[in-house]
N, CA, C and O atoms as a CHARMM CRD file, in Angstrom:
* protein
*
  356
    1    1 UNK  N    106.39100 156.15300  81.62800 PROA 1      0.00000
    2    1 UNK  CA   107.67800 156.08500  80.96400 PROA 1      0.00000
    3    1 UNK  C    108.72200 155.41300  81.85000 PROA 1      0.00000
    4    1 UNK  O    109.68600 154.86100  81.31900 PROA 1      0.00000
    5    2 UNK  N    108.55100 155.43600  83.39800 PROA 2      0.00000
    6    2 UNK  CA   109.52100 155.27800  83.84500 PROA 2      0.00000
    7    2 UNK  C    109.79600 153.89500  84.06300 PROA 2      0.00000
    8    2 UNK  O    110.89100 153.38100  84.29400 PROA 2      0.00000
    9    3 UNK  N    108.33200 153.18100  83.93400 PROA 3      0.00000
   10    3 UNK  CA   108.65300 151.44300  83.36000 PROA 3      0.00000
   11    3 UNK  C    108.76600 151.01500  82.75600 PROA 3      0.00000
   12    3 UNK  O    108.76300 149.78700  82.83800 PROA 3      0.00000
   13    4 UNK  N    108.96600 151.67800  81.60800 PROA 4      0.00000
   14    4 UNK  CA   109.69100 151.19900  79.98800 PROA 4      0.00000
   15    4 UNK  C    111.09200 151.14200  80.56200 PROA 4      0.00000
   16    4 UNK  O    111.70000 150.07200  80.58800 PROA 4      0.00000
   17    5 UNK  N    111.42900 151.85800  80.85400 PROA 5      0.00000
   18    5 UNK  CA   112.92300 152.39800  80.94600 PROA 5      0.00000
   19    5 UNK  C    113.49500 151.28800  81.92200 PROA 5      0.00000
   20    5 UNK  O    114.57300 150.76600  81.63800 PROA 5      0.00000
   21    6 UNK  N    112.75600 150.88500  83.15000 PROA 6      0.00000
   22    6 UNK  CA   112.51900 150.04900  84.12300 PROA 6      0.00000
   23    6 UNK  C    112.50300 148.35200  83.50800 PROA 6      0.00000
   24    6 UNK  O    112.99100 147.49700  84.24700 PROA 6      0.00000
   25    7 UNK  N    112.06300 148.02600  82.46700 PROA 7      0.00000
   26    7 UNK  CA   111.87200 146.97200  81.69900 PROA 7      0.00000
   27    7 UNK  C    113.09800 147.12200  80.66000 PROA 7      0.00000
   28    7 UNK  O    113.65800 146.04500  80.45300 PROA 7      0.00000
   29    8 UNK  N    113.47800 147.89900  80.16800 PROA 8      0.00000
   30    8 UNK  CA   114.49100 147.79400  78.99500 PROA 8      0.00000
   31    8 UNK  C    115.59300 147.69000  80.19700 PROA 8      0.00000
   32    8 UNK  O    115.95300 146.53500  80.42200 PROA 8      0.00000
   33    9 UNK  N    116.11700 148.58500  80.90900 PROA 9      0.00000
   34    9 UNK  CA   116.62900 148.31700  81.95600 PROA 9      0.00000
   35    9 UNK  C    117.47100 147.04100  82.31400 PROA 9      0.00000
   36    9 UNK  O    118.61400 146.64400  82.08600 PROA 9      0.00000
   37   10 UNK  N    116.25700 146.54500  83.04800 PROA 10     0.00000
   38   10 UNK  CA   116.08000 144.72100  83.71800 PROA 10     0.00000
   39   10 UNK  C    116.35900 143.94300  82.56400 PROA 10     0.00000
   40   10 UNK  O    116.85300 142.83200  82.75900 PROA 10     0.00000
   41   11 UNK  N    116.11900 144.34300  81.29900 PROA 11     0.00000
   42   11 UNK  CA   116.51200 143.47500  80.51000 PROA 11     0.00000
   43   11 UNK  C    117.47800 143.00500  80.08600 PROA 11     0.00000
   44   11 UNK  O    117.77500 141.81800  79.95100 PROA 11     0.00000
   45   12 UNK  N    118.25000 144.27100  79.75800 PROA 12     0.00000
   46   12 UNK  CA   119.67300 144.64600  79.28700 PROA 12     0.00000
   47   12 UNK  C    121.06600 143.36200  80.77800 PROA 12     0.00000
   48   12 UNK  O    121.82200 142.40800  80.59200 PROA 12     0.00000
   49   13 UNK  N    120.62000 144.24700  82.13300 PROA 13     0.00000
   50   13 UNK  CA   121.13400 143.30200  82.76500 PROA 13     0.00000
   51   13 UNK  C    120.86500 142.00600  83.16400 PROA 13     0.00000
   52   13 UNK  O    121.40200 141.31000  84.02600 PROA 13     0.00000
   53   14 UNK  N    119.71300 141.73500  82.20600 PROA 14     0.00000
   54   14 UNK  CA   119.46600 140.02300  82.73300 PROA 14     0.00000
   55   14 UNK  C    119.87900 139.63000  81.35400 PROA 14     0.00000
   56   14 UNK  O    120.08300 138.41800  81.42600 PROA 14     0.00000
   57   15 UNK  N    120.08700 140.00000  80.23800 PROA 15     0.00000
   58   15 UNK  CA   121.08200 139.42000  79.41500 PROA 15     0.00000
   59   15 UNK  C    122.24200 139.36200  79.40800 PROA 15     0.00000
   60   15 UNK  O    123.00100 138.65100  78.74800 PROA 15     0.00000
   61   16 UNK  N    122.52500 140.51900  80.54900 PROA 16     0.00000
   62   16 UNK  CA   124.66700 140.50300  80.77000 PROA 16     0.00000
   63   16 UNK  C    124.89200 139.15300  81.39600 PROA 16     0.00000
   64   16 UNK  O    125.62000 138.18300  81.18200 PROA 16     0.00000
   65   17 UNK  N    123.96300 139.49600  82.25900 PROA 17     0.00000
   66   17 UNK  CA   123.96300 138.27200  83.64900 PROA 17     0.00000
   67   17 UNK  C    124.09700 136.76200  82.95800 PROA 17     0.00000
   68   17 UNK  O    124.92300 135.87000  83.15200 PROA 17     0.00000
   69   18 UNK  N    122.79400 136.85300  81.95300 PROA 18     0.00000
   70   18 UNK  CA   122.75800 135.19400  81.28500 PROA 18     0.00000
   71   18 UNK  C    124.05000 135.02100  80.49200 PROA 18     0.00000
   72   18 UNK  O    124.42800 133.85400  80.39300 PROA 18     0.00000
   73   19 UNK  N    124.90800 136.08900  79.82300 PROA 19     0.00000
   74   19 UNK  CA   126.41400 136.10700  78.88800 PROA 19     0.00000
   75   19 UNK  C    127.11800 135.26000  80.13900 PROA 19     0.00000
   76   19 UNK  O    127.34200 134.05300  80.05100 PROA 19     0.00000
   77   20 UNK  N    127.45900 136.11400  81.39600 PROA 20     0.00000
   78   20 UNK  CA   128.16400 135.68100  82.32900 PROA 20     0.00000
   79   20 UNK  C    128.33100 134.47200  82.87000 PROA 20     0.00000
   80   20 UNK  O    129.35300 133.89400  83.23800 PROA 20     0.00000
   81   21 UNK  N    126.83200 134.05300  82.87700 PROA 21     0.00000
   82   21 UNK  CA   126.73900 132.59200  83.28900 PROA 21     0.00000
   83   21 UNK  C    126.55200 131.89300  82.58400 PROA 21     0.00000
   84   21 UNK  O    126.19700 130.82100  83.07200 PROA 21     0.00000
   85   22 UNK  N    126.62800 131.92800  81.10600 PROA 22     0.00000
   86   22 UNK  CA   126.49700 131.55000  80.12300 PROA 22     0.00000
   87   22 UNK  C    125.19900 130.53400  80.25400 PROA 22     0.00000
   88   22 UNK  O    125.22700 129.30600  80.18600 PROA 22     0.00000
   89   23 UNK  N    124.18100 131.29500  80.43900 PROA 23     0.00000
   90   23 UNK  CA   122.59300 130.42800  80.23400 PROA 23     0.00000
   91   23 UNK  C    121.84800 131.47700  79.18100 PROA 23     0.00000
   92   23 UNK  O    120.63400 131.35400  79.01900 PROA 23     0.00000
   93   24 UNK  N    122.46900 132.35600  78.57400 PROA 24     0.00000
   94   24 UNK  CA   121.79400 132.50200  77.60000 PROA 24     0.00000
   95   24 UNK  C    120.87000 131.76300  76.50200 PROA 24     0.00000
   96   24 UNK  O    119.68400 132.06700  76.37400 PROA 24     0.00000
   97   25 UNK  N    121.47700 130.80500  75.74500 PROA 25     0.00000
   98   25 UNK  CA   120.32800 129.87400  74.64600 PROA 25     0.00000
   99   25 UNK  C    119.90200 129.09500  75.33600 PROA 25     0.00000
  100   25 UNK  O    119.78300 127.99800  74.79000 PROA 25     0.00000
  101   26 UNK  N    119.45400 129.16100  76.80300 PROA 26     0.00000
  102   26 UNK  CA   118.40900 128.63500  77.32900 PROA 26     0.00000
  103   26 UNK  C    117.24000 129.39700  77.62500 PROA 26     0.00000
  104   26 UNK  O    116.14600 128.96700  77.99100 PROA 26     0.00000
  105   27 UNK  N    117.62900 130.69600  77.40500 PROA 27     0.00000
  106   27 UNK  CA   116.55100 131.95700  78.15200 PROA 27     0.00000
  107   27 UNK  C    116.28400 132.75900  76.97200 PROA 27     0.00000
  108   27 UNK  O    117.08100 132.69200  76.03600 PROA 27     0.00000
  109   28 UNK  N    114.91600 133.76500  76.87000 PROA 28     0.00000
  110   28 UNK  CA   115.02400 134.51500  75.81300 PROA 28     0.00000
  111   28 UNK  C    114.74200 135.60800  76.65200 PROA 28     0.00000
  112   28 UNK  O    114.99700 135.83100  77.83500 PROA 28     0.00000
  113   29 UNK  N    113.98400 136.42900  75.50700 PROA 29     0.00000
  114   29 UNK  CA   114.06300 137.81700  76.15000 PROA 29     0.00000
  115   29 UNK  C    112.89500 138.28700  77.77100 PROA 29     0.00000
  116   29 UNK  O    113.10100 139.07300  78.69600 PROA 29     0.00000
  117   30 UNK  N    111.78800 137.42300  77.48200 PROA 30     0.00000
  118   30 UNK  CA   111.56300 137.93100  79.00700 PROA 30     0.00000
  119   30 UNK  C    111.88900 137.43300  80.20000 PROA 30     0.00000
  120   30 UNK  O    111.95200 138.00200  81.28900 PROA 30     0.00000
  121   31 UNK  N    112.16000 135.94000  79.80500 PROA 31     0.00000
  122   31 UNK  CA   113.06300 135.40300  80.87200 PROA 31     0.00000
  123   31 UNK  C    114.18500 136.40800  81.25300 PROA 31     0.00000
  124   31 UNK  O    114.02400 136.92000  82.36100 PROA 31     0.00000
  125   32 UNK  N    115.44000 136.84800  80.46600 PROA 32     0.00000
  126   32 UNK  CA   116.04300 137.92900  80.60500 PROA 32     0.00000
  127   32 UNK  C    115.47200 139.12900  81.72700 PROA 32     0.00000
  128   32 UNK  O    115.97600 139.45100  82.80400 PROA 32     0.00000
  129   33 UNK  N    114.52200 139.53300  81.21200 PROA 33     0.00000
  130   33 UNK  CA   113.86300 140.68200  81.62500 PROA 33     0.00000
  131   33 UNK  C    113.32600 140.35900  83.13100 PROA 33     0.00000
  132   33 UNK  O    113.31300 141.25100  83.98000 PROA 33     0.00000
  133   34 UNK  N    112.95800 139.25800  83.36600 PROA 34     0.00000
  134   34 UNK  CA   112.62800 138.54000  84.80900 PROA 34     0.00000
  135   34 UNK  C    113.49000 138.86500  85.59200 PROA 34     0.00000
  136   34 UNK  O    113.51400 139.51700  86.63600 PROA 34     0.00000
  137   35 UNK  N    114.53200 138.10700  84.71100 PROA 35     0.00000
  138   35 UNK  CA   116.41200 137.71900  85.81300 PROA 35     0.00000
  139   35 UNK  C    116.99800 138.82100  86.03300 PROA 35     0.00000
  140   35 UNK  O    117.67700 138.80400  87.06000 PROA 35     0.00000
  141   36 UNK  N    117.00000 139.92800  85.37300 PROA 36     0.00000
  142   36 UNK  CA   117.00000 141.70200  85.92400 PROA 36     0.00000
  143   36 UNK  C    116.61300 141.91400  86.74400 PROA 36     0.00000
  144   36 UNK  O    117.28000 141.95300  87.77800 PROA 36     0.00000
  145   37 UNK  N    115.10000 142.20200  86.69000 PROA 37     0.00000
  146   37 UNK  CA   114.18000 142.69200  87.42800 PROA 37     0.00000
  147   37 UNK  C    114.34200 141.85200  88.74400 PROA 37     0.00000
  148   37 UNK  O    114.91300 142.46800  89.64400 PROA 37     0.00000
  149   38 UNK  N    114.00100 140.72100  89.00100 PROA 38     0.00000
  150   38 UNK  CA   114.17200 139.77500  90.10000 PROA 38     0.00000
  151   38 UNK  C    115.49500 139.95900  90.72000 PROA 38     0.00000
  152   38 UNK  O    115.50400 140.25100  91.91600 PROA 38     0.00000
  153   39 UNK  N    116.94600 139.79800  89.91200 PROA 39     0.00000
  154   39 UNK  CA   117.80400 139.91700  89.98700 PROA 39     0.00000
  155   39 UNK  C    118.63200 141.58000  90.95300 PROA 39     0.00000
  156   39 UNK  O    119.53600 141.65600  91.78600 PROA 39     0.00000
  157   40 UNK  N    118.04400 142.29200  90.50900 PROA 40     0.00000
  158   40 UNK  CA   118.19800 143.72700  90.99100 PROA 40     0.00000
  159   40 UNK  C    117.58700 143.56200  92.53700 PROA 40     0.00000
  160   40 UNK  O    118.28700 143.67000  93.54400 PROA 40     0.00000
  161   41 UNK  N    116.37300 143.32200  92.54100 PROA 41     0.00000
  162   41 UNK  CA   115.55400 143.55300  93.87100 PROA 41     0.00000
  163   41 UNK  C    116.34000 142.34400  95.00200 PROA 41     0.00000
  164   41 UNK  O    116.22600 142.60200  96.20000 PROA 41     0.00000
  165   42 UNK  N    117.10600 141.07800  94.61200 PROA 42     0.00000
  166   42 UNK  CA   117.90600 140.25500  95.33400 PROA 42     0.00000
  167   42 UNK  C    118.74600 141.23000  95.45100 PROA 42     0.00000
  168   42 UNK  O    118.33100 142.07600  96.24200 PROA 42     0.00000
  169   43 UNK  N    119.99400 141.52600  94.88900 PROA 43     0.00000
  170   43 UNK  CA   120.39700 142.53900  94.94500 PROA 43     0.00000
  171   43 UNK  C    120.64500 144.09900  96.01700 PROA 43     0.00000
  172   43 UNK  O    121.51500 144.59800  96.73100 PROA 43     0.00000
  173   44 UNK  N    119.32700 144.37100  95.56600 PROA 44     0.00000
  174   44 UNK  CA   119.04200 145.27800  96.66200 PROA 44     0.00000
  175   44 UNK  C    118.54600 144.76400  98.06200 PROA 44     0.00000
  176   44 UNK  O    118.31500 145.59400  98.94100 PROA 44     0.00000
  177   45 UNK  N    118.41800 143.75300  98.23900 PROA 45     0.00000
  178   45 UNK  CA   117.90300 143.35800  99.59600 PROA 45     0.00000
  179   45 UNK  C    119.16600 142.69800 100.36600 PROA 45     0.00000
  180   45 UNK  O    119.55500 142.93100 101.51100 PROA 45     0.00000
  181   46 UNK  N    119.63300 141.90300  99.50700 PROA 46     0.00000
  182   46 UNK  CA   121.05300 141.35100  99.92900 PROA 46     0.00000
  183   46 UNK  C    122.55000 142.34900 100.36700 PROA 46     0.00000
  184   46 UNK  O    123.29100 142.41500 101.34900 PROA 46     0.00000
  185   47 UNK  N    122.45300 143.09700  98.88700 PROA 47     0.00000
  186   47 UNK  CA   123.63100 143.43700  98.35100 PROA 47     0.00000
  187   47 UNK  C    123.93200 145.03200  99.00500 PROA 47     0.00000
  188   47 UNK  O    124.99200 145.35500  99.53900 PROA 47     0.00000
  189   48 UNK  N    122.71400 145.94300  98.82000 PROA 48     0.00000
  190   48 UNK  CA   122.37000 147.35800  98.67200 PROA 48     0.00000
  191   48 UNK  C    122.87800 147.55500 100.52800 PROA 48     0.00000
  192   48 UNK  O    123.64100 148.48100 100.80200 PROA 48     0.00000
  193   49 UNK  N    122.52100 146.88700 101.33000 PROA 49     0.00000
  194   49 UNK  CA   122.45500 147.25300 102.65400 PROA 49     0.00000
  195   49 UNK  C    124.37200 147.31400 103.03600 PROA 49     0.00000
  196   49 UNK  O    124.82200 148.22000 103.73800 PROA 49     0.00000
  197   50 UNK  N    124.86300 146.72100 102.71400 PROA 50     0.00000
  198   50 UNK  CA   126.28100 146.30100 102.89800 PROA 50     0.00000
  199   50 UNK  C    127.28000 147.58300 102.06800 PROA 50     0.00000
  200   50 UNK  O    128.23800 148.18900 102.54800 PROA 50     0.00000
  201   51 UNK  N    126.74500 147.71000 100.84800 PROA 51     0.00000
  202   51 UNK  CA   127.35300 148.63600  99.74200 PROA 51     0.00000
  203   51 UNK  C    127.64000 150.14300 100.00900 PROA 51     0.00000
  204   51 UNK  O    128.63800 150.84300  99.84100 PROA 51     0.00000
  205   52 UNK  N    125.93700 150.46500 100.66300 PROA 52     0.00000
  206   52 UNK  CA   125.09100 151.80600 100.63400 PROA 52     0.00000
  207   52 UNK  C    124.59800 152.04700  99.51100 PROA 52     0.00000
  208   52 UNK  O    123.77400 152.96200  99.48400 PROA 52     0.00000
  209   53 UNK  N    124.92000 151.31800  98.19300 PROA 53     0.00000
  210   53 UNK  CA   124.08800 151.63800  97.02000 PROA 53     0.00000
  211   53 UNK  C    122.77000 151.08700  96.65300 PROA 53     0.00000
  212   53 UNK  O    122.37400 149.93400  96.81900 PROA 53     0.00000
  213   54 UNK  N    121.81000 152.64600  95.83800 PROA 54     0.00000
  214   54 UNK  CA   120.64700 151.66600  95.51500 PROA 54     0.00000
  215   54 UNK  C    120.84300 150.84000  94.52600 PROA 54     0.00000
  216   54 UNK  O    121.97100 150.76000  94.03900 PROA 54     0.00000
  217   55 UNK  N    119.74300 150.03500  94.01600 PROA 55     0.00000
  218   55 UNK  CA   119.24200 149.51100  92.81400 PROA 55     0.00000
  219   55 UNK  C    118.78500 149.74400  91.55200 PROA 55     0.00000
  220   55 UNK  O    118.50900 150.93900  91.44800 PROA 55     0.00000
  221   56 UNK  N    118.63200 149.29100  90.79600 PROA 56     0.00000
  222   56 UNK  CA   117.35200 149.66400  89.63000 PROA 56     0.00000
  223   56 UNK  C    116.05300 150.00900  90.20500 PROA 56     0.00000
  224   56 UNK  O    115.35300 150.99300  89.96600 PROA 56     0.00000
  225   57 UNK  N    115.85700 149.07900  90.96700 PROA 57     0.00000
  226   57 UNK  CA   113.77600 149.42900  91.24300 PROA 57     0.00000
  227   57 UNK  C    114.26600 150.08800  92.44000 PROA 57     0.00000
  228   57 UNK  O    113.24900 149.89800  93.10600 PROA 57     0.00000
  229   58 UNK  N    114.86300 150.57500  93.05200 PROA 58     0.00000
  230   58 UNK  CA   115.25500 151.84900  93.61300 PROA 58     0.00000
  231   58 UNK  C    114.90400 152.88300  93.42800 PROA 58     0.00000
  232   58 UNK  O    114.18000 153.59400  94.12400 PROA 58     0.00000
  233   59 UNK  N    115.73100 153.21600  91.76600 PROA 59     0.00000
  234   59 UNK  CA   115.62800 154.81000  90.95300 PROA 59     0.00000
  235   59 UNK  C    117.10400 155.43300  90.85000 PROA 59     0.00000
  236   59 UNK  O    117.53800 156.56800  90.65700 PROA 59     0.00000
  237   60 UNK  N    117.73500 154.04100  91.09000 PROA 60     0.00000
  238   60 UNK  CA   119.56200 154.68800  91.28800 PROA 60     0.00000
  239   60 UNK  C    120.16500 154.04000  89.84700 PROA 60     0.00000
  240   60 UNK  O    120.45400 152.85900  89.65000 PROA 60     0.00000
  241   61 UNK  N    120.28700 155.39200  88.71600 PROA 61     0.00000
  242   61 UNK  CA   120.54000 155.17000  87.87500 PROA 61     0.00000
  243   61 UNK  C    121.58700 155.11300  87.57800 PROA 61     0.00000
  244   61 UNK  O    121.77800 155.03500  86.36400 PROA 61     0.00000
  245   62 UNK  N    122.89500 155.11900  88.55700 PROA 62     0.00000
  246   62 UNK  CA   124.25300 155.38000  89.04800 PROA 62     0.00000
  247   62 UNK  C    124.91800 154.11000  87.82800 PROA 62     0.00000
  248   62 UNK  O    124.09100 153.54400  87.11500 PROA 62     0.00000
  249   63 UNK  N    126.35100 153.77000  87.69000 PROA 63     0.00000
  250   63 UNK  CA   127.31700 152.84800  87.16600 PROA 63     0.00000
  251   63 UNK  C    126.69100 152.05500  88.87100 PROA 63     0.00000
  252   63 UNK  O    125.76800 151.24000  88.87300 PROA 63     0.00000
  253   64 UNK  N    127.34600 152.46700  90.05500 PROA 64     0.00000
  254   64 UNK  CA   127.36800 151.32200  91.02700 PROA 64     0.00000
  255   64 UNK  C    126.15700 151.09700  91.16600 PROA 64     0.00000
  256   64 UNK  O    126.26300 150.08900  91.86500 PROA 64     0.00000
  257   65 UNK  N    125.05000 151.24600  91.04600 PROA 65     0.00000
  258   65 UNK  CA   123.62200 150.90800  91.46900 PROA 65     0.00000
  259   65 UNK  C    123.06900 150.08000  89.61600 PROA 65     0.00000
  260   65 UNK  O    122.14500 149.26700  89.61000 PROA 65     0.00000
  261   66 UNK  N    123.50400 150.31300  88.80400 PROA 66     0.00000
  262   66 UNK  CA   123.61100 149.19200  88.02700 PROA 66     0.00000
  263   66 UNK  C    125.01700 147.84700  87.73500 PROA 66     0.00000
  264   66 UNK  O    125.16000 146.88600  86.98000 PROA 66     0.00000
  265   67 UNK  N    125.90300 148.57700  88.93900 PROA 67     0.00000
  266   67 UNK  CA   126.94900 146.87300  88.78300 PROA 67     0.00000
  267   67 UNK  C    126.02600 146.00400  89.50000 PROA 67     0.00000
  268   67 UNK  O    125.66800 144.88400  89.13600 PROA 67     0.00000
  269   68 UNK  N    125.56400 146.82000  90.88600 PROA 68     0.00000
  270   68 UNK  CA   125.07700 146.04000  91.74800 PROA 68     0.00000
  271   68 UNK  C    123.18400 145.57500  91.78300 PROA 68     0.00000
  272   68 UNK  O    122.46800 145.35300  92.76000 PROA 68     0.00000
  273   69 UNK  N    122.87900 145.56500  90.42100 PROA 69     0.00000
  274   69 UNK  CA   121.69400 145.07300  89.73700 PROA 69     0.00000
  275   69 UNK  C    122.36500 143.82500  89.14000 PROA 69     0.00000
  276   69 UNK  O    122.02200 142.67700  89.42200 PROA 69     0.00000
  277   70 UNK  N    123.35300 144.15400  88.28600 PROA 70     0.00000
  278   70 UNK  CA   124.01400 142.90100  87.77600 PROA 70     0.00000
  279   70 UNK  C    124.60000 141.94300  88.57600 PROA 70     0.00000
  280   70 UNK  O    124.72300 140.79200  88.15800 PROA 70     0.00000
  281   71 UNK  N    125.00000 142.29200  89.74200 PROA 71     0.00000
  282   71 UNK  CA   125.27600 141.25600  90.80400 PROA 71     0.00000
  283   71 UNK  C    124.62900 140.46700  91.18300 PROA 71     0.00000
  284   71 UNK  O    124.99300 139.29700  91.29700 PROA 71     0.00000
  285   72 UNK  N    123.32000 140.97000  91.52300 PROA 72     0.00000
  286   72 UNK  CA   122.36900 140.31000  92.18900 PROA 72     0.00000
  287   72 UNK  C    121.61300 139.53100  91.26800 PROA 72     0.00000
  288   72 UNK  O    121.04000 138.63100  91.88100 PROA 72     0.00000
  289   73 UNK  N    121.32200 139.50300  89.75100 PROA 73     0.00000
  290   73 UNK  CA   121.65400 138.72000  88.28600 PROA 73     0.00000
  291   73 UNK  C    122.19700 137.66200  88.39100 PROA 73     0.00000
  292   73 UNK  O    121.76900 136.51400  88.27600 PROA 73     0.00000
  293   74 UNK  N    123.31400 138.12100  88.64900 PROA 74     0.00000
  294   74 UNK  CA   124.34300 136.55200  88.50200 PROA 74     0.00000
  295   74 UNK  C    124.08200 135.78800  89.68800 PROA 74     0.00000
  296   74 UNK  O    123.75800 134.61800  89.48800 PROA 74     0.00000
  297   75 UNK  N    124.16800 136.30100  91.24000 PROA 75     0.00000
  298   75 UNK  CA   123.49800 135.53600  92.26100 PROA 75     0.00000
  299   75 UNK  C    122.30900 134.89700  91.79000 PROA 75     0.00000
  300   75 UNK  O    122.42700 133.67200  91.76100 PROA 75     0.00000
  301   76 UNK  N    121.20700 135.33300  91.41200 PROA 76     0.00000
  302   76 UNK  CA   120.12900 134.85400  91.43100 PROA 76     0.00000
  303   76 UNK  C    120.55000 133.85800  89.92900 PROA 76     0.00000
  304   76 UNK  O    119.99600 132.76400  90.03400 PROA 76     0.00000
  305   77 UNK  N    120.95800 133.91600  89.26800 PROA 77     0.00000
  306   77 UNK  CA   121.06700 132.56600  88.05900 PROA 77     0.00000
  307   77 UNK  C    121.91700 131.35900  88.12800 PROA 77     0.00000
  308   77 UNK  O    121.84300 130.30600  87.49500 PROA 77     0.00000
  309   78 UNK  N    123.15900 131.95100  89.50400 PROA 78     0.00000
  310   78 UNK  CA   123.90400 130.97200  90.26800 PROA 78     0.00000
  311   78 UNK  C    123.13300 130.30000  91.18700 PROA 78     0.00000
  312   78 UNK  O    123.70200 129.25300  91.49400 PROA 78     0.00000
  313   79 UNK  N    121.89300 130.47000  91.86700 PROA 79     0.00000
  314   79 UNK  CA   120.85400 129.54300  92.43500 PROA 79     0.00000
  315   79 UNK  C    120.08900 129.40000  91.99400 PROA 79     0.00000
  316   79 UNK  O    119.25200 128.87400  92.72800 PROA 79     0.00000
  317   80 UNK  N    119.52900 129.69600  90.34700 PROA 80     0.00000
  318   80 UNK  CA   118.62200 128.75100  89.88700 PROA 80     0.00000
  319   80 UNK  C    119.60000 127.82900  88.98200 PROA 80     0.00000
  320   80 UNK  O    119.07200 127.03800  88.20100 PROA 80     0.00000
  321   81 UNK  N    120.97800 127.90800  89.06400 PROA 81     0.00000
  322   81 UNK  CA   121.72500 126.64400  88.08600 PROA 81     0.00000
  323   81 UNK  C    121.73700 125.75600  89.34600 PROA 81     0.00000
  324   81 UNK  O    121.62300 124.58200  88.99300 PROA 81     0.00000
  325   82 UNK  N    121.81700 125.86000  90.45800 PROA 82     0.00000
  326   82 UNK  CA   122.36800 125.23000  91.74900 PROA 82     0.00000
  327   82 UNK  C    121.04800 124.03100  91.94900 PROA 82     0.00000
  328   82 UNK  O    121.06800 122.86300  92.33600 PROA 82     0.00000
  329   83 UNK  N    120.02400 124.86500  91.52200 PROA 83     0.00000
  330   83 UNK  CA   118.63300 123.44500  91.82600 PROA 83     0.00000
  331   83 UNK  C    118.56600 122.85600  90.47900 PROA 83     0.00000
  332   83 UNK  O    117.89500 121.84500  90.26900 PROA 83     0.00000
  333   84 UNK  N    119.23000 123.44600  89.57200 PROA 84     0.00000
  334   84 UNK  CA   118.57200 122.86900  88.29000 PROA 84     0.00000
  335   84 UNK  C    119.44500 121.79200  87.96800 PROA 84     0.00000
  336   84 UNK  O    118.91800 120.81000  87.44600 PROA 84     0.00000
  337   85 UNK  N    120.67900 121.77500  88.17200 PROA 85     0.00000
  338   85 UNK  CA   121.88600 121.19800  87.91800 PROA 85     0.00000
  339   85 UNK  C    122.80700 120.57600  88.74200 PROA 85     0.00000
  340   85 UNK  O    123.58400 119.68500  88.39900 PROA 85     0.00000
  341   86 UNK  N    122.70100 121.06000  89.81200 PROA 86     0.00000
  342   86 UNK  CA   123.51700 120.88100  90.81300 PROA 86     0.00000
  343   86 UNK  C    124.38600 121.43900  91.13400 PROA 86     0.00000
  344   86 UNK  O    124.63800 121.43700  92.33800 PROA 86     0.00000
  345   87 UNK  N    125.05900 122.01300  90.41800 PROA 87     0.00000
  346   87 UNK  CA   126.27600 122.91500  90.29000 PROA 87     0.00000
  347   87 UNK  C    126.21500 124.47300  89.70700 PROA 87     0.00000
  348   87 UNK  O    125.62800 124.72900  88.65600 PROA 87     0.00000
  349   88 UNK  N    126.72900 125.24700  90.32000 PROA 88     0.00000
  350   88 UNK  CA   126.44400 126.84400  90.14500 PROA 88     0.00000
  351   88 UNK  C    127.31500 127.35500  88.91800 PROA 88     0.00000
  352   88 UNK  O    127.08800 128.48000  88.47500 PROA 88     0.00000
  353   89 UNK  N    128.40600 126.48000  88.30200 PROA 89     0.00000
  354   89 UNK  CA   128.76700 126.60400  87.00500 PROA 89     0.00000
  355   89 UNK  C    129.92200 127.80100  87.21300 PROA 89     0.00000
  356   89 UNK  O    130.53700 128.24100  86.24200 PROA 89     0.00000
């Protein structure tokens, strides 16, 4: 159960993330679900050490341990616009 929850999760914030950076109608839903999941664990490796908060693939079901899933979202879709495009948008 706890990777359903883990997948709906990652999903939810890799669709905020794609609103934000507006790459949504380029991505669908598991792309989404990638840019969460991927997104969170940047996040937590980058973000989590500086904060003190966990992550999603943590188990930190907190508001700050999901802003800072969504952070690491938008980082990670701001460097895949950066190779794709040139510009982080």
């Amino acid at each position: 159960m706890n990777l359903v929850i883990w997948l709906v999760v990652g999903g939810l914030i890799g669709w905020v993330a794609s609103m934000i950076m507006r790459t949504d109608a380029q991505q669908g839903i598991v792309l989404n679900v990638v840019v969460g999941i991927v997104g969170a664990l940047l996040g937590g490796w980058l973000l989590a050490p500086l904060f003190g908060i966990g992550t999603i693939n943590q188990g930190d079901f907190s508001v700050a341990g999901l802003g800072l899933s969504l952070l690491g979202a938008i980082i990670l879709l701001a460097i895949v616009n950066l190779f794709r495009r040139g510009t982080a948008r």
